[in-house]
C-alpha positions in Angstrom: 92.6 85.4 98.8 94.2 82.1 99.7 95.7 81.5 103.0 100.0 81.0 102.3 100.6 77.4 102.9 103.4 77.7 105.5 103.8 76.5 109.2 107.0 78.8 109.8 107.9 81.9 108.4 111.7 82.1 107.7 112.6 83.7 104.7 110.6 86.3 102.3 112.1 84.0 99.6 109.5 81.4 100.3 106.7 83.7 100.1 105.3 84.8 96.2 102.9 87.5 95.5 99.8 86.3 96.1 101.0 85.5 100.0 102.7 88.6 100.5 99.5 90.8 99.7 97.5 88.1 101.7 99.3 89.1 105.0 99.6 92.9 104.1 95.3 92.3 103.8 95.4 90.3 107.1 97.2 93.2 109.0 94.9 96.1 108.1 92.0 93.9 109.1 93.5 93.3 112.3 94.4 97.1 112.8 91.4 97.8 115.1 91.7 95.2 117.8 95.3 97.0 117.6 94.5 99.8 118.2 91.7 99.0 121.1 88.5 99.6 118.7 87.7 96.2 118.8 86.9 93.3 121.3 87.7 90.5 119.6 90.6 88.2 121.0 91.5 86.3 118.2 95.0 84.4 119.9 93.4 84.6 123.8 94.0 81.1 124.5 97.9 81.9 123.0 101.2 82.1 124.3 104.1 83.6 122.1 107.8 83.0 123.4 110.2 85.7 121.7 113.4 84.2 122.2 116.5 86.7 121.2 120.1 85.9 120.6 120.6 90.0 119.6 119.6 93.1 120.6 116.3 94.5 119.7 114.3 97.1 120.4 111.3 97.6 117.5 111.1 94.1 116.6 110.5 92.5 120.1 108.5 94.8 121.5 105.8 95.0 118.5 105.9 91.3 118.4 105.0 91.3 122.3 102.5 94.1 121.8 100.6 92.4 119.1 100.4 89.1 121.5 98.8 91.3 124.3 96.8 93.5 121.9 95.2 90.4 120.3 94.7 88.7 123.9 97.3 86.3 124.0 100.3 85.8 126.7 104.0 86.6 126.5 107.1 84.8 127.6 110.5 85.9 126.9 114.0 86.0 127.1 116.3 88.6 125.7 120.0 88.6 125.3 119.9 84.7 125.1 123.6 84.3 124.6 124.2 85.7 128.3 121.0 84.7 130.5 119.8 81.5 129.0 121.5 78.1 129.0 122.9 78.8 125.6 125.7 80.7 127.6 126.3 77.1 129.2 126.6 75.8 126.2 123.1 74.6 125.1 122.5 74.2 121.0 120.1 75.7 119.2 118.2 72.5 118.8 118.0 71.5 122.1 116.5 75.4 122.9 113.5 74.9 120.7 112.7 71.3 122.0 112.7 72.7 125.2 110.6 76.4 124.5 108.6 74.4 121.7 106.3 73.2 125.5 106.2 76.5 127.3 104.6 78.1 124.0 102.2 78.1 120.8 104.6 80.0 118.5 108.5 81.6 118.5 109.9 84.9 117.4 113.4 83.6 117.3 116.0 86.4 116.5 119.7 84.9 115.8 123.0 85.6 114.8 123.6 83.0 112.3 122.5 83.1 109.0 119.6 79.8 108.3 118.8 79.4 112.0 115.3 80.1 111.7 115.2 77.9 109.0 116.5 75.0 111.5 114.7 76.2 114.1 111.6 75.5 111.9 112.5 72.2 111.1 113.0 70.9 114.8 110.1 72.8 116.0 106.6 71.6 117.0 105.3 74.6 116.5 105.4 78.1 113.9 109.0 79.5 114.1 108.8 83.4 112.7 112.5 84.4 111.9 113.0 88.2 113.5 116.7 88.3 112.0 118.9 85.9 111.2 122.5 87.2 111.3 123.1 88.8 107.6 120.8 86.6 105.9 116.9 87.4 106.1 114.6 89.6 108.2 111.1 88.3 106.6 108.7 90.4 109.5 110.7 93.7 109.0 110.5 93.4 105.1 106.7 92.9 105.4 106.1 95.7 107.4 108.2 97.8 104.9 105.9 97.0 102.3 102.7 97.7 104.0 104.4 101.0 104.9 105.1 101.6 100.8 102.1 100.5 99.7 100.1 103.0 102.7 103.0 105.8 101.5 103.0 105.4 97.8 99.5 103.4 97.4 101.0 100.5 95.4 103.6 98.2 95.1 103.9 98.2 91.5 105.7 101.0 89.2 108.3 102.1 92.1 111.9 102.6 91.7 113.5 101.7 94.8 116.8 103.4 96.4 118.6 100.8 98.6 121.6 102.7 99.9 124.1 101.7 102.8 126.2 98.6 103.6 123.4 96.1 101.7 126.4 93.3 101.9 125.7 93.0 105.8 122.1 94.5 105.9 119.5 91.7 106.2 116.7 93.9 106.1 117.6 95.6 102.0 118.1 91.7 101.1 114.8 90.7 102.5 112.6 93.9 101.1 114.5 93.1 97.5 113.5 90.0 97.6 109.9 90.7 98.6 109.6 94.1 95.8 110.9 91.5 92.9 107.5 89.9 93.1 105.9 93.0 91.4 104.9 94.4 88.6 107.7 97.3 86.8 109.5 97.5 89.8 113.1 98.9 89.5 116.1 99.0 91.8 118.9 101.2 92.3 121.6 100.1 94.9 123.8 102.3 96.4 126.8 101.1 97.9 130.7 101.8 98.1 132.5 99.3 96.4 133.2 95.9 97.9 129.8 96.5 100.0 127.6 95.2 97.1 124.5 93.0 97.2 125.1 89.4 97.4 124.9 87.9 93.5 122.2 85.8 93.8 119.7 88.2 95.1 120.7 90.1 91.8 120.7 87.2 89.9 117.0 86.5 91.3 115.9 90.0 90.8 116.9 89.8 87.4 115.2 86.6 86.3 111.8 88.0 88.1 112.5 90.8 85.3 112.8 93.7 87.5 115.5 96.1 86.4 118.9 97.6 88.9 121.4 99.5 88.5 124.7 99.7 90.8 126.0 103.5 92.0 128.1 104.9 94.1 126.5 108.2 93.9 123.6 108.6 96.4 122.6 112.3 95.6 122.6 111.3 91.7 120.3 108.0 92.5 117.7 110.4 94.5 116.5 111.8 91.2 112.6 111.0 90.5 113.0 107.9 93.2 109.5 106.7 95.0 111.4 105.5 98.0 114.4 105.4 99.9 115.7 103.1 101.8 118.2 104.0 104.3 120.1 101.0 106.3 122.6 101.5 109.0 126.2 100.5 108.7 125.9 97.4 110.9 129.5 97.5 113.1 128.6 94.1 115.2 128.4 92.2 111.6 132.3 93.8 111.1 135.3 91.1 112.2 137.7 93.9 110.5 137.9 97.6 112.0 139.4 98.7 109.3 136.7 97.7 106.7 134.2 99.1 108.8 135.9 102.5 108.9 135.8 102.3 104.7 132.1 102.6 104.9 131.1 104.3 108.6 129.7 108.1 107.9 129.7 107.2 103.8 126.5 108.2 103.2 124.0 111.0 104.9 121.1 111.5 104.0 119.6 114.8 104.2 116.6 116.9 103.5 118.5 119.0 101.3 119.2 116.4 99.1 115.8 114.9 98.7 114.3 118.8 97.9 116.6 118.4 95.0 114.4 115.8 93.2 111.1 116.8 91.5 108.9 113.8 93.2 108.5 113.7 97.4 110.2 110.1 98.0 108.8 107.8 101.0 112.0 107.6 103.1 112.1 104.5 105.1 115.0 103.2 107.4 114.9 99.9 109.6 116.2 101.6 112.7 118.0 102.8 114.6 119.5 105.4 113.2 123.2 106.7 113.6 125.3 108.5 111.2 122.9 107.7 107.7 120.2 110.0 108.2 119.5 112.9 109.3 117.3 114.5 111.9 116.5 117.0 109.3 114.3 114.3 107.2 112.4 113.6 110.3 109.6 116.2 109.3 110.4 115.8 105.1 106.9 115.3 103.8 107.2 111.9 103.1 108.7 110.8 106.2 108.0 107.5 106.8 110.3 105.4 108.9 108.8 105.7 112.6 105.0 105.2 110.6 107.3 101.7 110.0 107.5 101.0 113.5 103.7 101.2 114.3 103.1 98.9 111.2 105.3 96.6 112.5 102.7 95.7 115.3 100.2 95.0 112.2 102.5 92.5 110.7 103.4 91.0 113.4 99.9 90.5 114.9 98.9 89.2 111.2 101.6 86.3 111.3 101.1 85.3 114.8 97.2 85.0 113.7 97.8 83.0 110.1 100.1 80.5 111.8 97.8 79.6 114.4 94.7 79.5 112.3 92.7 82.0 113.8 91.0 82.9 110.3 89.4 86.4 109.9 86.3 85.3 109.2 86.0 83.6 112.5 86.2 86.6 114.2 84.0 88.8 112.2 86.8 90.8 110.4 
């Protein structure tokens, strides 16, 4: 396979098939120096600098662990907003000319859509986006799809549930944008009105010629689906109580209702979890959402290593 030609990775829209299966490769031949079966320290002479404007729990720490796991440092500062000069007033330009020398490559996690992308473009080195406010969330989609294609053995033929607030949810934009790359893939989004996913993701979807359909009706969309896709009504992306309470505790899923469907559906969910799904799927045979977090550290590891052109075959893999 070919190497993606990218020095940043900011958006899954700038990725095609042929990139997105070179990382999912990359990430399961990295997976025993992960996992301590191996010696190899592809990034030791590395330092990664995760850099976080929001909250995080799965996303930071995986990045971090894949650093140490492949050898390589860690510097980094969470809650940005609060305990870095930003909270004096500091612009996002003048952060990554200054972390851009304490580092080799950023896992920059903002609140406003596009700042990875302009992170990438002042940078000196790779910028990988970990979340950019409503917009993208390129390392979370990845994993997902090394996840599906481990759960369901492909990523063509699926039919996809996407169900939750997908206006606000970066990570059901991202993993629709990344599916739409492959072959009879179909799409059904599940939403309550007004919460719909933004037009030109559909419009995209559409000219890839992958198939959707709109519901309401999440029990009804279940039926012969290969996954599930669970997102969490996001309340810190809500300026209006009031529209938030439309949508909080809409939709639950439970095991009872995936029993009702003839074919065992991989259930995944970004995390965390609150009112959306239930403890009852956790043991569901094709519970697959905290297999997600531990491929998350694959991903990750695999990006840190393409950017910095540390090529398998250097290291024997």
């Amino acid at each position: 396979m070919v190497k993606p030609l990218c020095k940043s990775i900011t958006g899954i829209k700038n990725l095609n098939r042929e990139d997105i299966e070179y990382i999912l490769e990359l990430a399961e031949k990295l997976e025993p120096i992960i996992l301590g079966r191996s010696e190899l320290q592809p990034l030791k002479d590395k330092t990664l600098c995760t850099f976080f404007y929001e909250p995080s729990t799965r996303t930071r720490l995986s990045f971090e662990s894949a650093m140490w796991a492949l050898g390589g440092r860690v510097i980094s500062m969470a809650d940005a907003q609060k305990t870095s000069s930003v909270w004096k007033g500091e612009t996002l330009a003048d952060t990554i000319r200054t972390i851009e020398n304490y580092c080799h490559i950023i896992a920059l996690r903002h609140f406003e859509a596009g700042a990875a992308e302009e992170a990438a473009r002042i940078s000196r080195v790779p910028v990988i986006n970990a979340g950019d406010g409503p917009n993208e969330h390129p390392t979370q989609t990845l994993l997902d799809m090394l996840t599906i294609r481990r759960e369901r053995g492909t990523l063509d033929n699926l039919r996809i549930v996407l169900c939750g607030d997908l206006k606000h949810t970066r990570s059901t934009n991202s993993l629709t944008l990344g599916m739409s790359n492959f072959d009879n893939v179909e799409f059904t989004f599940v939403r309550p009105k007004g919460f719909e996913t933004s037009r030109w993701i559909l419009d995209l979807v559409k000219e890839r010629g992958c198939r959707y359909t709109e519901s309401e009706d999440l029990q009804e969309s279940l039926i012969g689906a290969d996954v599930v896709y669970m997102c969490r009504i996001q309340k810190e992306r809500f300026d209006d109580p009031e529209a938030f309470d439309a949508i909080d505790g809409k939709y639950c899923l439970t095991r009872e209702m995936l029993e009702r469907s003839p074919k065992i559906a991989a259930v995944l969910h970004h995390l965390p979890r609150v009112k959306e799904l239930d403890v009852s799927v956790d043991d569901y045979p094709g519970c697959a959402y905290f297999r997600q977090t531990y491929n998350g550290v694959l991903i990750r590891a695999a990006l840190m290593t393409m950017l910095l052109d540390r090529e398998p075959a250097e290291f024997g893999l």
